[in-house]
N, C-alpha and C positions, 0 to 999 in steps of 0.2 A: 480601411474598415473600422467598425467599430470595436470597443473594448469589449470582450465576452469572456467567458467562462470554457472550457475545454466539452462539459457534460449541459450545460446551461442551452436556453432557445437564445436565438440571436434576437438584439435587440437595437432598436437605431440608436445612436451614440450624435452628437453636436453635431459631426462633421457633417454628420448624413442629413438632418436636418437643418443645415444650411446650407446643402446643397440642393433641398426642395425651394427652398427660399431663390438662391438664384438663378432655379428655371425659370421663373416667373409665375411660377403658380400654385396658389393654396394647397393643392394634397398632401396630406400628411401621412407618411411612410407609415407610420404605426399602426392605420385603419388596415392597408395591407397583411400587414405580420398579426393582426388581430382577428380575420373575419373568418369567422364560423361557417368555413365553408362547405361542411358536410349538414348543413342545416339552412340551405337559401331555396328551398320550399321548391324546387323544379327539378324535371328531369330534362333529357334530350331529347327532339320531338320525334325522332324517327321510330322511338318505342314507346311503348305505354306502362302503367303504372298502379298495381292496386294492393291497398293495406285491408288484408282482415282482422277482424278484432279477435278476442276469444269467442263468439257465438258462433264465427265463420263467417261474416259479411263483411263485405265491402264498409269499410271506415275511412276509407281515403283512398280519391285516382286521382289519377292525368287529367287535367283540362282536353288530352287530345284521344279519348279511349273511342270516341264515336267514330273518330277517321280514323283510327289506326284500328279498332278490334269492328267496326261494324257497329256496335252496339249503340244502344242508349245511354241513358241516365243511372250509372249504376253502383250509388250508394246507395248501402243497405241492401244490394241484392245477396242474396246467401251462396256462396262460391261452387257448394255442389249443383245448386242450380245451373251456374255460369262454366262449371269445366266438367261437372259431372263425379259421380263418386269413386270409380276407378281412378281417374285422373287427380280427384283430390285425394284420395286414400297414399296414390304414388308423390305428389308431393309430400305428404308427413313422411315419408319412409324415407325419401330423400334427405330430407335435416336430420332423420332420426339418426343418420347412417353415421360412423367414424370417419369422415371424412373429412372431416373442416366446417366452417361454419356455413357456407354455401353450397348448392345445387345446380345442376342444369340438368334438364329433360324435355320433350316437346309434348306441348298441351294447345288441343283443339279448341278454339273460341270460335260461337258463331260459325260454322264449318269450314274455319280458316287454320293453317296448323301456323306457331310461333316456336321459338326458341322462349325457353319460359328457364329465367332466374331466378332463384328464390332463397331467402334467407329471411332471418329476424332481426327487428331491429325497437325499442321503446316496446315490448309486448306484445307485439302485434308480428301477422306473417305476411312477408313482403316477396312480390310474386311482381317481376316485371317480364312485359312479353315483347319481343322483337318479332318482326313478320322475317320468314324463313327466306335467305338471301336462292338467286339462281344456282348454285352452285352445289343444290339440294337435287339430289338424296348424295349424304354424305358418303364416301367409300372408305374405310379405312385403307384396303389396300392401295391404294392410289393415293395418298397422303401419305402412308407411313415411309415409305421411303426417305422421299425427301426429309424430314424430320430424322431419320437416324443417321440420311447422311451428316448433315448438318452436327449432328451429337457428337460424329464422329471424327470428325472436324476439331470440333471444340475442344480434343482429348488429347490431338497432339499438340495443343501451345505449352507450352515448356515457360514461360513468363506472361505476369499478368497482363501487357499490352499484344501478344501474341494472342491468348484467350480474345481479349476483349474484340480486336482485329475480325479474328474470325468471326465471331458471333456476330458483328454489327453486316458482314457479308453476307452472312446466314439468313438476318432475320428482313433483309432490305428483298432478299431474292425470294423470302417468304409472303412479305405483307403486300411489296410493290412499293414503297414508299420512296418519295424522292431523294431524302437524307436521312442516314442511320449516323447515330452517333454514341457513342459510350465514353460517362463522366465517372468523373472519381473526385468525389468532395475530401474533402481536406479538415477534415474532422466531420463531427456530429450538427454543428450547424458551419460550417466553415463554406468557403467557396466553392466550385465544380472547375474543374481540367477535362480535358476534352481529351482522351486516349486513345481512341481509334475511332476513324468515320468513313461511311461508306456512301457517298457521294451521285448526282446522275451530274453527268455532263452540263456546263453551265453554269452551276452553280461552285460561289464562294467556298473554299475548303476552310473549316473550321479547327483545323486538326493541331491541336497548340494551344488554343485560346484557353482563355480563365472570367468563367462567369460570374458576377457576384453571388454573392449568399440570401442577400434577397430575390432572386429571383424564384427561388424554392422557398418560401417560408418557413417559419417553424411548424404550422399545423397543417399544410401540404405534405413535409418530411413524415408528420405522424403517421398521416393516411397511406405516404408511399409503402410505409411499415407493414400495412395492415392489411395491402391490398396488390396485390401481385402485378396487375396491369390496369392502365387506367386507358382509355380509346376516347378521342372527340372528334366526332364524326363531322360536324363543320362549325368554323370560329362565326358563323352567321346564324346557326340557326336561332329559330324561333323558338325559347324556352317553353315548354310545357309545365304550365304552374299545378301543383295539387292542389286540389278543394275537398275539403277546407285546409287553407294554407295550417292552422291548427290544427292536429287532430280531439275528436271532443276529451274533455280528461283530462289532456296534457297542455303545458305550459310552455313550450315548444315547438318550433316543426319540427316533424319526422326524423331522425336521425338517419341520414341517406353516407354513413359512412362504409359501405358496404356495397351499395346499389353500383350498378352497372353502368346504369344510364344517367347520374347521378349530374344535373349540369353543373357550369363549370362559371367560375367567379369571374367577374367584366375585368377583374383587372390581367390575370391572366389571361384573358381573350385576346386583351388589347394589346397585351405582350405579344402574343401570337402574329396578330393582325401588322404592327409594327416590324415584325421580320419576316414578313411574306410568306405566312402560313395559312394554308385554312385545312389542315387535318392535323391530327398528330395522336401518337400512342408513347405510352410511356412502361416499361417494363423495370421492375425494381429490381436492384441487385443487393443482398442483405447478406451480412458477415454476424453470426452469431444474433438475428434476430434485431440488428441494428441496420440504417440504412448505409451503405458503403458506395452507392451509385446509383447509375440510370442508364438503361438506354433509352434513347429518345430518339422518334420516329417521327420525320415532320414531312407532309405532302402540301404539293402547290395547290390540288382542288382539293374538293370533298374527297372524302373516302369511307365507305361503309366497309367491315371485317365482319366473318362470318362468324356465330357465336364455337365453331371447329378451330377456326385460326385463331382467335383471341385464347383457347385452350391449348394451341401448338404454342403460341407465343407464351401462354404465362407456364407453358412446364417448360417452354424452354428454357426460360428467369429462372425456375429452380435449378433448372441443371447447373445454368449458368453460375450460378452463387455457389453454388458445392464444387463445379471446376475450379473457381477463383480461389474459394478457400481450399482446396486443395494445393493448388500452386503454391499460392502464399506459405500454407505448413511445410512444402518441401522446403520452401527458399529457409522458413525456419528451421527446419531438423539440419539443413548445411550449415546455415549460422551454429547450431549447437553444435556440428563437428569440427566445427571449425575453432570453437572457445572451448573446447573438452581439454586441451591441455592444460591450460593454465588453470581449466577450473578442477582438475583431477590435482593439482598442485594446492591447490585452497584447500579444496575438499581434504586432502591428507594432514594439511595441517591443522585443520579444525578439530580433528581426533584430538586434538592437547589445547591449546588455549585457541576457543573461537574470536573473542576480540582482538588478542594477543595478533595471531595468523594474518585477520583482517587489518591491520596496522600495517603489520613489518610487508604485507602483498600487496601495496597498493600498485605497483606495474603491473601484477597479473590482475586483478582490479580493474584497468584502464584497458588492458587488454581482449577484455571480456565482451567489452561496447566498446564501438569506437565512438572516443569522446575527445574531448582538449585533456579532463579535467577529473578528478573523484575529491569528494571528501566524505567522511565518515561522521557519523554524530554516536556517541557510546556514553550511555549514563550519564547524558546533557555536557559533555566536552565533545569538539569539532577538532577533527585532526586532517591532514591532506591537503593536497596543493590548488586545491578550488576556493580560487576566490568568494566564499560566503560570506552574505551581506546577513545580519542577526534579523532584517526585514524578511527573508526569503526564509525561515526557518518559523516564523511566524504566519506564516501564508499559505504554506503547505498544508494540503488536508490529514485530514485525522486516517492514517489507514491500519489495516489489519497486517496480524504475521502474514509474512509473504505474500502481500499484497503489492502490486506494483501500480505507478503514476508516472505517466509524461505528461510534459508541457514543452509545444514546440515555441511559444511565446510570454514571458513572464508579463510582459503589458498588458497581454489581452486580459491574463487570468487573474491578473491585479495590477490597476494603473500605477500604485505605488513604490513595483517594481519596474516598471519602466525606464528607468536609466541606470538599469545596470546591463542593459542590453550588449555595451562593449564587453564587459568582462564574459557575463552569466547570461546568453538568450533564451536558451529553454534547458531542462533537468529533466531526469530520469530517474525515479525515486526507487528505489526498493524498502521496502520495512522488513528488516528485520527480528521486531516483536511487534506488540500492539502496545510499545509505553514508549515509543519514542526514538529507538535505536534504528538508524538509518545508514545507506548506503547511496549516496550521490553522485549521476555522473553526471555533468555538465556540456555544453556546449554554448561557443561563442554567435554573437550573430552573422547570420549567413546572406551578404546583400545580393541578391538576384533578381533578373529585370524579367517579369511577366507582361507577355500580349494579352490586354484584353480585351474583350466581344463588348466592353464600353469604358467608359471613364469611370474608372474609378472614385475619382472626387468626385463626381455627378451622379447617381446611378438615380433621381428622377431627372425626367425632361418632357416636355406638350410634345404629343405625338403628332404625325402627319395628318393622325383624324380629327385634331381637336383633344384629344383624349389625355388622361393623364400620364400615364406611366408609359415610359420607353426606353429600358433597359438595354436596347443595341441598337446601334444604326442601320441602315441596311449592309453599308460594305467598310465600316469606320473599325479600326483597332486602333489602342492605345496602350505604351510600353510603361511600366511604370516600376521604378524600383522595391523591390519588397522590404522595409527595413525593419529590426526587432524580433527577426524568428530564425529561428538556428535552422540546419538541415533535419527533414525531419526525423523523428523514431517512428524506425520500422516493426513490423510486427518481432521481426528474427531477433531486436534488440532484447524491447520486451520480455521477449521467450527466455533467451540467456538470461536474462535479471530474477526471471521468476524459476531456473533451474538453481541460478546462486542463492536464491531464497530456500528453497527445497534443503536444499545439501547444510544449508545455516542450520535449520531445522532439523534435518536429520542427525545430523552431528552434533547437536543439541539433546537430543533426545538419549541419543546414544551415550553420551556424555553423562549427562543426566542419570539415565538406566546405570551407569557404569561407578556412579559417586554413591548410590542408595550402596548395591553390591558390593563397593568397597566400606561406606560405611559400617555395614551389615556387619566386615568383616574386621574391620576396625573393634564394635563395641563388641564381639565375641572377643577377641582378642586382647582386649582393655581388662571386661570381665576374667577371662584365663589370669593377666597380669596381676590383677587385683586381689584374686585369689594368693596367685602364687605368693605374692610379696609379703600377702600378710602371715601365711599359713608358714612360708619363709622365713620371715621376721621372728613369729611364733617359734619356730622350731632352732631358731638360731640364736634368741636369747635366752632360751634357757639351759643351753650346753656350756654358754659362757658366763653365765652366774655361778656354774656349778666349776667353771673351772678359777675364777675369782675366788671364791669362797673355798676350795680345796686349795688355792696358792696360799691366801690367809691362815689357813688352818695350819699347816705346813709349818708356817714362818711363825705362829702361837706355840706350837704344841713341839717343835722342837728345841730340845735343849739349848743344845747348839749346832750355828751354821758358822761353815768357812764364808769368807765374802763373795767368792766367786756363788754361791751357790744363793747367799743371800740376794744376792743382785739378780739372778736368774730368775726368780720365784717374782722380788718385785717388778721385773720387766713381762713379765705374765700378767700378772695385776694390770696394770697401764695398756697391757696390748688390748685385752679384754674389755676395760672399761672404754677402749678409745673405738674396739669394732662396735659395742652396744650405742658410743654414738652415732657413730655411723651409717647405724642400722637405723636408729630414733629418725635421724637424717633426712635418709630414703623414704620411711615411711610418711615423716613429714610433707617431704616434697612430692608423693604419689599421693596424698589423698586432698593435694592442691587444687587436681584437676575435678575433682568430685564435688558434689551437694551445690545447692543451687547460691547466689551472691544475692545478702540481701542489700539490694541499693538503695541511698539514703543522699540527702544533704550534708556535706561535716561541715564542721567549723573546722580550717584545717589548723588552727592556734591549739582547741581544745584535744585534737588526734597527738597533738605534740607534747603537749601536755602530760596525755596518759602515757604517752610511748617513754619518754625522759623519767616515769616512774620504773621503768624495769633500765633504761642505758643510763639511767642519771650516773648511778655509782661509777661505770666503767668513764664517763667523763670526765667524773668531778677527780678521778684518781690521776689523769692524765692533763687538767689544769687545763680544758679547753672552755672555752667561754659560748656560749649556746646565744643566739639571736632569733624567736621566734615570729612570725609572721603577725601581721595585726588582726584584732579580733574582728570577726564578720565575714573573712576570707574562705570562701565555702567551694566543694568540691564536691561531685555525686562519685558514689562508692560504696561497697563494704566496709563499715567502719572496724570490724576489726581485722580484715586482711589492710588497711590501710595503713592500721596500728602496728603490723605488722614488720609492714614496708619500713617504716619510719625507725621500729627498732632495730631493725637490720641496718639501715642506711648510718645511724646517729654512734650504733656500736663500730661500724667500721672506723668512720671519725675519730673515735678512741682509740681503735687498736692500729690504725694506721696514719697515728698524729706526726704533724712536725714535732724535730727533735728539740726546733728551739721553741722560744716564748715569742709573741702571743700563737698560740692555737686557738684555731674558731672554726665553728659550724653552724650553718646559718640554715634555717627553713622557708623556703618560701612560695609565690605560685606568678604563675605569669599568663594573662589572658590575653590572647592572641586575637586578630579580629573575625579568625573564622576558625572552625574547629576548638573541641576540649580544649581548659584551660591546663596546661602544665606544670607540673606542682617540682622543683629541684631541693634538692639538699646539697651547699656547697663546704667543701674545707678546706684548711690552709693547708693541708698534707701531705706527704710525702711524694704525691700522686702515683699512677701508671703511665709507662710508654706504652704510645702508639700500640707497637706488635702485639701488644698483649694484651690491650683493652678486648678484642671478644671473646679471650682466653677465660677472665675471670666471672662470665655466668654462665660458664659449665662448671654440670657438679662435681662438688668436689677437685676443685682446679683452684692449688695456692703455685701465686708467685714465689714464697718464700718458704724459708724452713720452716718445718710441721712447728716447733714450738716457739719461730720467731712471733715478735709480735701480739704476743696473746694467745698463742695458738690457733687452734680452733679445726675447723676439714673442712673449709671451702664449699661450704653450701647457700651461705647467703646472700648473694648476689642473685646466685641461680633460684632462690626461690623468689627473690624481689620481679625481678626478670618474667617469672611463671605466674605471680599473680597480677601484674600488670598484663600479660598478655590474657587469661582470665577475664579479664573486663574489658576485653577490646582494645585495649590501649597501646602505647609504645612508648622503650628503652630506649635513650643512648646516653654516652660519657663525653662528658669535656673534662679531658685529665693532658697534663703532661711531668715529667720528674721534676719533684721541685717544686711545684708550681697548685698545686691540690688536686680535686679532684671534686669534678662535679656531675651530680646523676639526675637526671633531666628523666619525668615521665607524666604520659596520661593513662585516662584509667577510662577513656571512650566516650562516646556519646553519654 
């Protein structure tokens, strides 16, 4: 088959056109897939055909209205004249009606009664009449039966080849037809499988086979869409052309996608004609409004259906599509009970970190579908044990949150991924946002030998009439390996992928809901802090100035003191000035996290500069030699929380020099080839062990004695620390004893 798209009309690809080439004859596949077949200007001649415009007249009939309705010549005749005003009054009420776009009721022509159709179609109201078959006057009681048994029938299949089984039994013992068969395409334009058939004696069982894709067209598939049953009463008749093939005004024939009688394109005839047909009806089977199948109904001779049966048959299509999808949602809700576990295990851990969960689950993941394979894509990184090619991550469409996508074929849906077919055949996407964040399951390819109803490398060939197209032989199948498509995805997959999307979401939200509310309670709580610390701070340094200031006064204004008492007073002093720094400290480092950073370009030579004007002295006293960075060296940041950093960093240097000569402290920055560039300050000094390096950026945390070293309370680390992570950025140390100590940081995007 050809390369196509999943949601795409199928189109012929090389293969198929050089497979025209070696029947021996000119036709070109693409007239087929191209022909506007609800606009080839005829109907079927066993019924008749007329268009009124908006005045009420006749704008367009049948070539055959004389032999079929009696009449004449009857363009331009005005319709109340031709059915009468009761009669046309109850067609208008019949479209007017919530019904659908079509009608049926019976309308007297010429004192003859028909089955009279009608709809619209290009403006105009289209009113086709069938003369009333033998089997008139309709009973309902004598019909309904059989119709509910058959319904009832259809209720106990427990699977969708059960359903379809019955129904093709149902509708064979309904119509009289010689062969009932029910397909099931294989995507949107993909091929047809023959599911169950219900047979007469003699004839070839088709029950297995795989027809191609063209045999259905794309604009055939549309109309099956649109149109509940479709009946051809014989593969010979004599088309009944409209006059005027135009109608006046328009630029077109008639749009007959609607019509009843609508005839039928040579090429499909000939299909017909070539597998020993001359009737057939076609009943659609639709899954959400999409086509999902066919039953098809083919007779040896003609066959006329009464305009009752073609009503039994097309409610029974509906019923039939509502059992199917019925079936199919239980087989799905079992799929969901059956992946509840593992996804009530996801789902729990999604309450705390949703990627996080997603990562460390990837068995319950795998669990959920059965796959070979998952991988994960999270804020453009690929994690998991599915071989992904950076091609397949390029090819995938654009989907929404919780939107899901299969592909049972990555060739078909882009030939570029076509040889990854050993690893990757088809994927199962879920989104989980709409920017990219995905969950993939994968599957390898699946080689499987398909019977088909023709050759697949051939699907033209000169029919036995002369004619072009022939699709099947009369009794020929042909086995043929299927390679490049995985098994497929079923609906119950799907379902499970788009509940693990729900629950992403919902845990998401929840999440979400649950960070504002913590926030909420965070910046009350910040505020309370902020209050307290200052009002704190406030009421805490001025008890201890007054207790400063009364040790001093004390130690002035007495005559005399014993030593013990002396040294008591001045250890008051010191305790005092040492909690108000303390205090400066704290307040310092809480109003770190406040007011907003103004970000800038520095020169980080000139940040060194100012900063060695407030640490110069504590170097220069300590004999360390300073090495600044060369000028143009530039950083974004707060230039004075920078300057900050830098006096903090350059003063440790000093207070924690080697004891011997030379002492040095260097400034510098290092640009990496991805990420903020990192700006260090290193020294020859005394350094830190290991154990204690995350010791020294909490506050207030010295290694050493309170007044080794220069003293001091152990807060500047921990503010270097706090404004670096301020700007985004990050801390660490390369220190060992001995050996210096070097403080590595960025300061973020």
């Amino acid at each position: 088959m050809s390369v196509r798209g999943d949601d795409s009309a199928w189109q012929p690809g090389e293969r198929d056109r050089a497979a025209e080439v070696e029947s021996g004859t000119p036709f070109d596949l693409s007239v087929c897939l191209s022909e506007p077949i609800h606009r080839l200007g005829g109907i079927q001649s066993y019924g008749a055909l007329l268009a009124l415009d908006a005045d009420g007249r006749v704008a367009v009939a049948s070539s055959n209205c004389g032999s079929v309705l009696g009449t004449g010549d009857l363009l331009g005749t005005a319709a109340v004249d031709l059915f009468g005003a009761a009669a046309l009054d109850a067609i208008h009420r019949t479209l007017d009606a919530p019904t659908g776009d079509r009608g049926l009721l019976t309308l007297t022509v010429a004192g003859r009664e028909f089955d009279a159709t009608v709809h619209r179609a290009d403006g105009r109201l289209v009113v086709e009449l069938e003369p009333v078959t033998e089997e008139r006057p309709f009973v309902f009681s004598r019909f309904y039966p059989a119709v509910r048994t058959a319904l009832t029938r259809l209720q106990h299949g427990r699977t969708v080849v059960d359903v379809c089984a019955a129904a093709v039994a149902e509708i064979r013992a309904l119509t009289g037809y010689d062969r009932v068969v029910a397909y099931r395409f294989e995507g949107p334009a993909g091929p047809g499988e023959v599911l169950a058939e219900s047979v007469a004696d003699g004839l070839e069982p088709w029950l297995g086979l795989w027809f191609p894709a063209t045999d259905i067209p794309p604009q055939a598939r549309r109309l099956y869409e649109r149109n509940w049953i479709r009946v051809i009463h014989d593969v010979d008749d004599d088309t009944a052309r409209l006059v005027p093939p135009v109608p006046p005004g328009a630029a077109d024939p008639l749009d007959l996608s609607d019509s009843t009688l609508r005839t039928v394109s040579g090429f499909h005839l000939e299909y017909l004609r070539n597998i020993g047909v001359r009737s057939s009806m076609s009943v659609s089977l639709l899954d959400g409004g999409r086509l999902w199948g066919l039953i098809a109904c083919h007779g040896l001779a003609p066959r006329r259906l009464s305009a009752e049966v073609r009503a039994a048959c097309e409610f029974f299509g509906v019923t039939l599509s509502l059992q199917l999808a019925a079936v199919q949602e239980a087989e799905a809700a079992q799929a969901r009970q059956q992946a509840r576990t593992a996804l009530l295990t996801l789902v729990t851990e999604l309450h705390s970190d949703i990627a996080g969960s997603l990562l460390a689950h990837g068995a319950e993941l795998a669990s959920l579908v059965r796959a070979d394979a998952v991988a994960l894509r999270l804020s453009g990184r690929t994690t998991g044990d599915a071989p992904m090619d950076d091609a397949l991550w390029e090819h995938l469409p654009e989907l929404a949150a919780g939107q899901v996508w299969s592909c049972e074929c990555l060739g078909e849906h882009a030939p570029e991924l076509a040889g990854l077919a050993d690893e990757v055949s088809g994927v199962l996407v879920l989104a989980l946002d709409g920017a990219g964040d995905l969950v993939v399951w994968t599957r390898r390819e699946r080689r499987a030998a398909r019977t088909w109803a023709t050759d697949p490398e051939q699907p033209v060939r000169v029919g036995p009439r002369g004619q072009r197209l022939t699709p099947r032989g009369s009794s020929a199948v042909y086995q043929a390996v299927v390679r490049g498509r995985c098994l497929p995805w079923t609906t119950s997959d799907e379902v499970v992928a788009e509940e693990l999307g729900a629950a992403v979401r919902t845990a998401a939200l929840r999440r979400a809901n649950r960070l504002v509310e913590v926030n909420d309670e965070l910046r009350r709580a910040n505020q309370d802090l902020d209050t307290f610390t200052h009002v704190a701070a406030h009421e805490m340094k001025e008890p201890l100035r007054g207790i400063a200031t009364t040790a001093a006064f004390i130690t002035e204004d007495a005559e005399t003191l014993d030593a013990t008492t002396a040294r008591r007073l001045g250890t008051i002093q010191h305790l005092a000035q040492r909690m108000d720094e303390l205090i400066n400290g704290l307040l310092h480092f809480a109003q770190l996290g406040q007011g907003e950073l103004s970000r800038e370009d520095i020169d980080l030579r000139a940040a060194a500069v100012r900063a060695l004007e407030i640490a110069g002295g504590r170097l220069a006293e300590q004999e360390v030699e300073v090495t600044l960075p060369a000028p143009g060296l530039t950083v974004s940041g707060d230039a004075e929380r920078l300057q900050e950093i830098l006096v903090n960093l350059l003063v440790n240097a000093a207070k924690y020099a080697s004891p011997e000569r030379p002492r040095t402290v260097e400034v510098g920055v290092v640009r990496p080839s991805e990420g903020a560039p990192e700006v260090f300050v290193r020294d020859n000094g005394i350094g830190i062990p290991e154990a204690y390096q995350g010791d020294v950026l909490r506050l207030f945390r010295r290694l050493h004695p309170r007044d080794a070293h220069g003293g001091g309370h152990g807060a500047g680390l921990a503010i270097v620390d706090r404004i670096v992570a301020r700007h985004g950025g990050s801390l660490r140390l390369e220190s060992s004893p001995g050996a210096g100590t070097t403080v590595w940081f960025s300061l973020g995007p």
